[in-house]
C-alpha positions as CSV (number, residue, x, y, z in Angstrom):
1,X,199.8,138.5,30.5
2,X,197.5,135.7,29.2
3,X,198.3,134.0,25.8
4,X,196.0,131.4,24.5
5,X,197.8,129.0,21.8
6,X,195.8,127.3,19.0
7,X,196.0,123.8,18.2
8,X,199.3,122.7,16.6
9,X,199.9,120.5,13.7
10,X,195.7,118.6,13.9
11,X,196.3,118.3,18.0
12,X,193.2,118.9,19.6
13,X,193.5,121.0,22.5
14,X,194.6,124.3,22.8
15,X,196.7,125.9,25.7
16,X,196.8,128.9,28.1
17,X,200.0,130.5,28.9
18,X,199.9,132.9,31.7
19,X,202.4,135.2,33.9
20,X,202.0,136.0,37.7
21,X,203.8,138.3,39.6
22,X,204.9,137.0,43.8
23,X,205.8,133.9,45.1
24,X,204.2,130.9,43.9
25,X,201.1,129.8,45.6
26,X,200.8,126.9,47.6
27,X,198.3,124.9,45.6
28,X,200.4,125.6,42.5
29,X,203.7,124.2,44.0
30,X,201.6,121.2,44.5
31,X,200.5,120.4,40.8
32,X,204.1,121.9,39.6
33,X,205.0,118.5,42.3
34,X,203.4,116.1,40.7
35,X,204.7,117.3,37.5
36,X,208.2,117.5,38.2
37,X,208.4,114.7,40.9
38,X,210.6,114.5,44.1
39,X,212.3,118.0,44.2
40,X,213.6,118.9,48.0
41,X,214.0,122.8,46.8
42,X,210.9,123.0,45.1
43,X,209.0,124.5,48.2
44,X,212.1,127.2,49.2
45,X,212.3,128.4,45.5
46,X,208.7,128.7,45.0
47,X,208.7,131.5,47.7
48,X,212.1,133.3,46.4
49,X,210.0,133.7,43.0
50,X,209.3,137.1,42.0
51,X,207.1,135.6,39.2
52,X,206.0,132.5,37.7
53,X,205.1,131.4,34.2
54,X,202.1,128.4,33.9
55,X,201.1,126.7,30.9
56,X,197.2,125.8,31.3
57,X,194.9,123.0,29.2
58,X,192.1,121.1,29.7
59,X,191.7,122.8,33.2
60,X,195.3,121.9,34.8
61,X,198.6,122.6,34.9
62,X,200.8,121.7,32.1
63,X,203.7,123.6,32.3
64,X,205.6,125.8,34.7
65,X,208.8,127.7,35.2
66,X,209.7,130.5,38.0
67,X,211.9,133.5,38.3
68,X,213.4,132.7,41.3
69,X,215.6,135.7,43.0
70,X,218.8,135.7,44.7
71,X,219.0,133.5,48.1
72,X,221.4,131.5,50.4
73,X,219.2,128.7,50.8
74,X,221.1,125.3,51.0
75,X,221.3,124.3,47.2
76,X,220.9,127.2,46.0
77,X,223.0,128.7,42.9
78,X,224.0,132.2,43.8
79,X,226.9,130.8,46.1
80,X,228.3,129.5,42.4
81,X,227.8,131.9,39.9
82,X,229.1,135.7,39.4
83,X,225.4,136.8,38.9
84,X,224.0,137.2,42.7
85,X,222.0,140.3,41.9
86,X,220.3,138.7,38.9
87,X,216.2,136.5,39.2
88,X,217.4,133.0,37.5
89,X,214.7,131.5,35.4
90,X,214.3,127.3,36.5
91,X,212.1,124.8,37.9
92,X,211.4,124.2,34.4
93,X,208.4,121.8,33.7
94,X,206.4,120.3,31.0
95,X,203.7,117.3,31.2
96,X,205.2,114.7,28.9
97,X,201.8,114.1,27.3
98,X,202.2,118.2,26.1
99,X,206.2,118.1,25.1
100,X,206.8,119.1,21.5
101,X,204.0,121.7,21.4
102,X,206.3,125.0,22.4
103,X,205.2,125.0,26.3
104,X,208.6,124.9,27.4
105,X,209.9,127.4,24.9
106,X,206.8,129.5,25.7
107,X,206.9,130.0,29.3
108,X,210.3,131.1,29.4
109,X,210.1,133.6,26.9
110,X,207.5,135.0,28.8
111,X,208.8,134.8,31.8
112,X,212.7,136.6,30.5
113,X,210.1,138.9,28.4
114,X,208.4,139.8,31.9
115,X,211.3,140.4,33.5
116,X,213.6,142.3,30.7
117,X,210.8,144.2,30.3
118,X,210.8,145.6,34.0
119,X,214.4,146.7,33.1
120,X,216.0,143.3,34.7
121,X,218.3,140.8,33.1
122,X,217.4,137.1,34.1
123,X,220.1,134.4,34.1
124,X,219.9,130.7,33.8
125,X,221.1,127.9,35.2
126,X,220.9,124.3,33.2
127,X,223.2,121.0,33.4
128,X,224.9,120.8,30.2
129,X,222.7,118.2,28.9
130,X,219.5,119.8,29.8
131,X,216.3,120.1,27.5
132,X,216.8,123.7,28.5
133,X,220.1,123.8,26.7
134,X,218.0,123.6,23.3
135,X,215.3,126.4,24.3
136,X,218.1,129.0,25.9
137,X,220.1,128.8,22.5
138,X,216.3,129.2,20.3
139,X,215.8,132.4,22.5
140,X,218.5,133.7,22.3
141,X,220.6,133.4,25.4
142,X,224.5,133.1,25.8
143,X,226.4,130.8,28.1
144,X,228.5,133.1,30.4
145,X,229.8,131.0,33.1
146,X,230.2,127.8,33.9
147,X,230.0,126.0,37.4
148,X,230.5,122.4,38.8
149,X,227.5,121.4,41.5
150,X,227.1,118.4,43.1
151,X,229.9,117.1,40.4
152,X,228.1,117.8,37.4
153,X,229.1,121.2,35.3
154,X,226.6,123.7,34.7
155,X,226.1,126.7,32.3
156,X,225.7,129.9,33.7
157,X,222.9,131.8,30.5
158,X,221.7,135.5,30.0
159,X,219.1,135.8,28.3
160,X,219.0,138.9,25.5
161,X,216.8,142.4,26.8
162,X,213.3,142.7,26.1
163,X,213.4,143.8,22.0
């Protein structure tokens, strides 16, 4: 699924949101690095993904989230949460120069439409304080756990079946 979005409010550029099935490739985990910045897990979760969601403009990356499914890797959330059958959206991303523009809200809505509408039921995973906290409630989602990692709490979402 490719979705081009116009300019917003006078901006002048336009970007592409598109949907991939598979783990992430490698050249992509790079530019979703540089976006997101020192992230030991980054690597390991990019190959649990069973798809990926990237926001395009101007010829690069801009945004990025993954469907990441169910693993033991050190870190990893499934040994917290009452959901281990269940691909959790994360790995959020969005260039700070494109914030404010719906990326974020974008790619995970394609990416729980993507996977609802294969008959599965993504979760999420966010610290309580998250930007995510903002988009999961605008879609729809509904905390239903909650979990303390590396001493910080976080919520447990499920996102709402494909409509």
């Amino acid at each position: 699924m490719t979705v081009t979005a116009p300019p917003a409010g006078g901006l002048l550029a336009s970007w592409t949101l598109s949907v991939h099935a598979g783990p992430v490739p490698a050249d992509v985990v790079d530019d979703v690095a540089r976006l997101r910045g020192e992230d030991p897990r980054l690597a390991a979760r990019a190959a649990h993904a069973s798809a990926h969601a990237r926001a395009q403009a101007e010829g690069r990356l801009v945004g990025f989230c993954l469907a990441e499914e169910p693993n033991t890797a050190p870190g990893a959330s499934w040994a917290h949460h009452a959901f281990p059958d269940r691909p959790e959206l994360g790995a959020l991303v969005v260039d700070p120069a494109w914030r404010g523009r719906g990326l974020g809200r974008g790619l995970v809505a394609a990416l729980a439409g993507h996977l609802t509408g294969a008959g599965r039921v993504p979760i999420g995973v966010t610290a309580t304080d998250s930007r995510a906290v903002a988009i999961n409630r605008w879609l729809g989602a509904r905390v239903v756990g909650a979990f303390v990692r590396d001493g910080h709490e976080r919520w447990v979402w499920e996102f709402p079946a494909a409509g």
